[in-house]
C-alpha positions as CSV (number, residue, x, y, z in Angstrom):
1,X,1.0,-1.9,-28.5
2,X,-2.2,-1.5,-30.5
3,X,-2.1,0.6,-33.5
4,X,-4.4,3.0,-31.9
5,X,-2.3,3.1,-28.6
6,X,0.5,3.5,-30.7
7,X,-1.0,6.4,-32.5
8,X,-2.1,7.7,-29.1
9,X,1.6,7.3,-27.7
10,X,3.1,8.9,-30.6
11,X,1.4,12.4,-30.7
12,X,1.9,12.5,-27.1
13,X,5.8,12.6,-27.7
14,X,5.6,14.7,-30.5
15,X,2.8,17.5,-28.7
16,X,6.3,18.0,-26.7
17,X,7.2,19.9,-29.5
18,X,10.5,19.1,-29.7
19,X,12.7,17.4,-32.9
20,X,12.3,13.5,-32.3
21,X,15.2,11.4,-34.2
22,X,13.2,9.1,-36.2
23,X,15.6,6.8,-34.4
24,X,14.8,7.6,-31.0
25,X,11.2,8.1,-31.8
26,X,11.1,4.2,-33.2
27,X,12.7,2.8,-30.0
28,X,10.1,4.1,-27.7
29,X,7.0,2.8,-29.5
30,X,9.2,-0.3,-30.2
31,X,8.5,-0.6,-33.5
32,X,10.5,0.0,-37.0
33,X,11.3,3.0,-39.0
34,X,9.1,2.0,-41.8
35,X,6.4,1.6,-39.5
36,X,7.1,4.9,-37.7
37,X,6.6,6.2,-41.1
38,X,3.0,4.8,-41.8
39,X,2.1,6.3,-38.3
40,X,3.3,9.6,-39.0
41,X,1.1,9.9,-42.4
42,X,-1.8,8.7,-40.4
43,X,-1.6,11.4,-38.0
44,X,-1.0,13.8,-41.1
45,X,-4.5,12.4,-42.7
46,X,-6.4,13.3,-39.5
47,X,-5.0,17.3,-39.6
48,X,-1.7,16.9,-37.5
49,X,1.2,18.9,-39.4
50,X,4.0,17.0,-38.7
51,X,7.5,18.0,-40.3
52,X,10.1,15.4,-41.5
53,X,13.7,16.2,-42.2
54,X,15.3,13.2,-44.3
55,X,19.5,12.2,-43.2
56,X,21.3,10.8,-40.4
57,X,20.0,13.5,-38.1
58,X,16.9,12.8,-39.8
59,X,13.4,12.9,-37.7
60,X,10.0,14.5,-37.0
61,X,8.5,17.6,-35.4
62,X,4.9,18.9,-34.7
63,X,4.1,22.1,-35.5
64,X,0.8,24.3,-34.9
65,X,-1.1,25.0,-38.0
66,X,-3.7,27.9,-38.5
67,X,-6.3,25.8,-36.3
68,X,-5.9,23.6,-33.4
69,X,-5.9,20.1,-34.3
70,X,-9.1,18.4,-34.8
71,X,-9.9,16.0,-32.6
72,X,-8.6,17.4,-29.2
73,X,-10.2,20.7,-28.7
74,X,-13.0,23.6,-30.2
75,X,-11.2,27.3,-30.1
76,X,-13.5,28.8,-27.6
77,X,-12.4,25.0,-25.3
78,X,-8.7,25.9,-25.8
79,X,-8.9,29.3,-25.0
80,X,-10.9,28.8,-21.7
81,X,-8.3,25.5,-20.8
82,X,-5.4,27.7,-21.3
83,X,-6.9,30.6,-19.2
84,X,-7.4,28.0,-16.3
85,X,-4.2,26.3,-16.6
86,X,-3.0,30.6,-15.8
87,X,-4.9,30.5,-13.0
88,X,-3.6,27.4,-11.6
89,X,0.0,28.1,-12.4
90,X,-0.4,30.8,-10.4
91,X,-0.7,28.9,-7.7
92,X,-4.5,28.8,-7.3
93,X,-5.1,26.0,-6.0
94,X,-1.9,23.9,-4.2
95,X,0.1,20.7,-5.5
96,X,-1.4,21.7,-9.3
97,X,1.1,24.1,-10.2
98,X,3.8,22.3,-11.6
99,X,1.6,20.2,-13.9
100,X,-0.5,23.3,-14.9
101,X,2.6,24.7,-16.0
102,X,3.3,21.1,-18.7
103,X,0.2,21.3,-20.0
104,X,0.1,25.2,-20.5
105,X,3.3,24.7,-22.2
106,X,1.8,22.0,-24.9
107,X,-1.4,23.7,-24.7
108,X,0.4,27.2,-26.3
109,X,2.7,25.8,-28.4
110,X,0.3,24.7,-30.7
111,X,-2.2,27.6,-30.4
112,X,-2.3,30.0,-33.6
113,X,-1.7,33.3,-33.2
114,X,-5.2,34.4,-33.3
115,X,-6.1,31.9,-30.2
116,X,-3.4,33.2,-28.2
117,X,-4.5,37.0,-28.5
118,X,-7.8,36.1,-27.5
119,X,-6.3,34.1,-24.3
120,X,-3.9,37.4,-23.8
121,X,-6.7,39.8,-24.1
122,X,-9.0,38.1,-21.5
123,X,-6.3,37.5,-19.0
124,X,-5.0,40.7,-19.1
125,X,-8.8,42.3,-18.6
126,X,-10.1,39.7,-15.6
127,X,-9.4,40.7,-12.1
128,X,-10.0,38.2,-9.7
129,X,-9.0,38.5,-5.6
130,X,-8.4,35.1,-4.6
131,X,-6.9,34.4,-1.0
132,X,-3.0,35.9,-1.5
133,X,-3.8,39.9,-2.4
134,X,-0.2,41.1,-2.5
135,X,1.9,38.2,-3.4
136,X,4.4,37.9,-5.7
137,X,3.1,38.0,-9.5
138,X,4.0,35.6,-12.1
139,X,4.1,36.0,-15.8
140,X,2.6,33.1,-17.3
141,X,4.2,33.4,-20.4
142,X,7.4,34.1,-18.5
143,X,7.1,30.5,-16.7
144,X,6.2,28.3,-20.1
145,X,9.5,30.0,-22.1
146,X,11.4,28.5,-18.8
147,X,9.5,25.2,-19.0
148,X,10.1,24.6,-22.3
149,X,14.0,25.7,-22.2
150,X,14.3,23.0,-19.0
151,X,12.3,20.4,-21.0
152,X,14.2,21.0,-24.3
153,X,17.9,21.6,-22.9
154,X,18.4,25.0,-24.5
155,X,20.2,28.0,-23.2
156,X,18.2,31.1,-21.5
157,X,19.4,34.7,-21.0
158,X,17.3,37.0,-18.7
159,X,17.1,39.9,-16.5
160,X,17.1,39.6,-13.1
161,X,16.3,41.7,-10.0
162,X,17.7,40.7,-6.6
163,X,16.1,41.6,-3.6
164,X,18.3,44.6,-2.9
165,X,16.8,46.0,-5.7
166,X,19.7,45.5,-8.3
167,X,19.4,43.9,-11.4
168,X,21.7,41.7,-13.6
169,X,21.7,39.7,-16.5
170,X,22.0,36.4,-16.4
171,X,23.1,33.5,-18.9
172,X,22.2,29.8,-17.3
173,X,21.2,26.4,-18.6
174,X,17.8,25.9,-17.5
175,X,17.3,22.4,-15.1
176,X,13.7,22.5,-13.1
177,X,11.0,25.1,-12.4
178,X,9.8,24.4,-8.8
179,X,6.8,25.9,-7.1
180,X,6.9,26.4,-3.0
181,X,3.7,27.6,-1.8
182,X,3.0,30.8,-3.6
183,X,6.6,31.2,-5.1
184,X,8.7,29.8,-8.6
185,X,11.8,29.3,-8.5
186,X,14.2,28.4,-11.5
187,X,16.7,26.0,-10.8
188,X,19.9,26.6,-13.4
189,X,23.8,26.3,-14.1
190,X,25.1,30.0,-14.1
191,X,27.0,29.7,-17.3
192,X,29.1,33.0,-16.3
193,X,29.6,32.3,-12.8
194,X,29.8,29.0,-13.1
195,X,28.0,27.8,-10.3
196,X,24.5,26.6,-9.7
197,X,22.0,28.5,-8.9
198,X,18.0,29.4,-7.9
199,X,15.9,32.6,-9.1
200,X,12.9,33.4,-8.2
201,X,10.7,33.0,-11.5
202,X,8.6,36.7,-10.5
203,X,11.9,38.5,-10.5
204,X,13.1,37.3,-14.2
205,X,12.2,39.6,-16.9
206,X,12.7,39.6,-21.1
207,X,13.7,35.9,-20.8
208,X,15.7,34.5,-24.1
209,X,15.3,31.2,-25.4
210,X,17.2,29.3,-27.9
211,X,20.6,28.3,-29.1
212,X,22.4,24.9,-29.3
213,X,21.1,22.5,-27.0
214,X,23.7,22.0,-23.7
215,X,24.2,18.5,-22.3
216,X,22.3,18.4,-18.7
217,X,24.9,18.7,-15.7
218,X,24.5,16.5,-12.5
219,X,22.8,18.4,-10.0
220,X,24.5,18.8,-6.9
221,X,21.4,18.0,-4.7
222,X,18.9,15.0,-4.4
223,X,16.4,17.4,-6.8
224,X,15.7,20.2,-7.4
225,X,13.2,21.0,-4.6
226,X,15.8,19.8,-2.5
227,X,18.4,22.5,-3.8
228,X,15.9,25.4,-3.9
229,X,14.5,24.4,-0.1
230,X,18.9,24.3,1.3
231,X,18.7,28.1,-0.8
232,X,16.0,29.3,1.0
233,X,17.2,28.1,4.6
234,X,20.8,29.6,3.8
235,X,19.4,32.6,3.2
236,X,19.1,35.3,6.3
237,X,15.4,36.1,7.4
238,X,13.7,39.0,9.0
239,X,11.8,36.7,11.3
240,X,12.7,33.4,13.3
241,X,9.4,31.5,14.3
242,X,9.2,29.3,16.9
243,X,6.0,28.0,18.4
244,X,4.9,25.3,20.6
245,X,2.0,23.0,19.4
246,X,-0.3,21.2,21.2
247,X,-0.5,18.4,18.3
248,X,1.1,15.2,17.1
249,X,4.2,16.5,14.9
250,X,2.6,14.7,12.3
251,X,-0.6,16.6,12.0
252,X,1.4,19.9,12.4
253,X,3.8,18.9,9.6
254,X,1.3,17.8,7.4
255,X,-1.1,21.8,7.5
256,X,2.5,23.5,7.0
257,X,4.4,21.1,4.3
258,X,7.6,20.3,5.5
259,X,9.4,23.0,2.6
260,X,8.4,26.2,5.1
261,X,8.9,24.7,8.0
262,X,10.7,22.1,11.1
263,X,8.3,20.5,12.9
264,X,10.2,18.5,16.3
265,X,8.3,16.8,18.0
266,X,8.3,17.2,22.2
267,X,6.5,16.5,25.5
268,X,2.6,16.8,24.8
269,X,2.9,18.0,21.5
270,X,5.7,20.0,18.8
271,X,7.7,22.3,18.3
272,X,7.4,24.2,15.0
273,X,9.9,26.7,14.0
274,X,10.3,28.2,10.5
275,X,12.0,31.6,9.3
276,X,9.9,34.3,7.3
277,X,10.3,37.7,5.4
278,X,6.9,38.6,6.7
279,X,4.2,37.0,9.5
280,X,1.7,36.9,7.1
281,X,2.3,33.8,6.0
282,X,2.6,32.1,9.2
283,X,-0.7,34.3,10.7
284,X,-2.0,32.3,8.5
285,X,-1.2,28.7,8.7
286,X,-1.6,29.4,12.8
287,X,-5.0,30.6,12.3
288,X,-6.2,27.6,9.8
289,X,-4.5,25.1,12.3
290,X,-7.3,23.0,14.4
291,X,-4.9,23.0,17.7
292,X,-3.5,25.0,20.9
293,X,-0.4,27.0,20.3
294,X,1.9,29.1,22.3
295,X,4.0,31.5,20.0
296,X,7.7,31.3,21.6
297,X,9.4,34.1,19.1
298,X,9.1,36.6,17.8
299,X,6.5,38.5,20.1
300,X,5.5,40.0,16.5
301,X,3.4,37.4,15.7
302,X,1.6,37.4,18.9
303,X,0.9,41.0,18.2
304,X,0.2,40.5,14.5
305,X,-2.5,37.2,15.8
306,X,-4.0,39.6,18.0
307,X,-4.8,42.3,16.1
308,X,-6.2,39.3,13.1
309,X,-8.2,37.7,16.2
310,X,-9.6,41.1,17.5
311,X,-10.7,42.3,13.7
312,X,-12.1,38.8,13.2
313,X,-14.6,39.0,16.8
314,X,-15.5,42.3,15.6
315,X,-16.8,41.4,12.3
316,X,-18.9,38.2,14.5
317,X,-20.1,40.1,16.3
């Protein structure tokens, strides 16, 4: 690489925020210690505080200063960048979430304090409606603390409510955060029961951080949206939804996302079955789907798409 590509490469490892072995560091640029050194005090001339601890666990570590650093972003830019990567965490606006989360992550680790009151104080005093009044809430800050624990390999203690209502504390080792529709989940090793498991991210409270790094355990899944979509299916549901859909299967699969629901195909069309808490969710993929249905089970949800149909003719007419 260039020097400037290098330079480029090298503050993206190290805006991970994490401790690099000078070692480790020097075998992904592919390039010597002594030159890993010259690049370091470059990026210290342009602003970039970057820590050095000398020894065979030797290596370097970005920290945030008392600005932002130059080059990358004005105060009142980073502010408004973190309150949109919120937003899209949140779920906002679909197949961003994940990668919202990242960047919020390397976005707040290097904010000073005063930057990250002001991004506090106008998140907590904007309302905005959005399309899913009444779903679950999640805590930003809540979701980079996970992030970072998954990315960094350290130990997490929370508080968690199940959905009876019960709560528990939990000890785990952090693995994935995966987002299904309008939901996070956390995938983690139980440490105290010993056992893999998934939370859902809007139930975790007071999470803990910190603590000698674990070594990552084989997941026993192909990923991790793999393990939290088994979870979900294991789990017993208020509703069982079956409908039959005049579309290809493919069409049908590709409006619902094949994490919520089975789409089979069969004569002159599908069959798309799915199990749900609640009918609003699939209310409302039915009504944004540009085909003929026949809803199957449970006759709730040809009640509940009546009563949306009726309240929508009224307000046309």
């Amino acid at each position: 690489m260039s020097t400037s590509s290098r330079m480029l490469r090298l503050l993206s490892l190290l805006q991970t925020h994490r401790h690099w072995p000078g070692t480790e560091l020097a075998e992904r640029l592919e390039v010597s210690e002594r030159t890993l050194r010259r690049d370091v005090e470059r990026l210290r001339d342009l602003g970039y505080q970057v820590d050095a601890v000398r020894g065979v666990a030797g290596g370097y570590q970005l920290r945030a200063g008392g600005s932002l650093p130059p080059l990358l972003l004005e105060d009142e830019e980073a502010v408004a960048i973190a309150v949109g990567l919120r937003t899209a965490a949140a779920g906002a606006m679909g197949g961003v979430e994940e990668w919202s989360v990242q960047a919020l992550t390397k976005v707040t680790a290097l904010m000073p304090p005063r930057l990250r009151r002001r991004m506090d104080a106008l998140t907590s005093q904007t309302e905005a409606p959005g399309p899913w009044r009444g779903g679950p809430v999640t805590d930003p800050a809540v979701l980079t603390a996970l992030a970072q624990a998954s990315r960094d390999h350290e130990p997490a203690e929370f508080d968690y409510t199940a959905a009876d209502g019960g709560s528990t504390h939990r000890r785990v080792e952090p693995h994935r955060l995966v987002s299904l529709g309008r939901r996070w989940y956390l995938v983690a090793y139980d440490r105290e029961r010993q056992d893999w498991r998934s939370f859902r991210v809007d139930r975790i409270t007071a999470p803990v951080v910190g603590g000698q790094q674990f070594r990552p355990r084989e997941l026993p899944a192909a990923d991790a949206v793999s393990f939290v979509q088994a979870g979900i299916r294991r789990m017993p549901q208020r509703y069982a939804v079956r409908v039959r859909v005049h579309a290809p299967p493919e069409l049908v699969a590709a409006h619902v996302g094949d994490h919520w629901a089975d789409v089979v195909a069969v004569d002159g069309g599908c069959l798309l079955q799915m199990n749900a808490d609640s009918l609003e969710w699939p209310v409302m993929l039915l009504a944004t789907l540009d085909a003929e249905f026949v809803v199957e089970s449970p006759p709730e949800l040809d009640e509940a798409l009546a009563a949306v149909g009726a309240r929508l003719s009224r307000r046309s007419g």
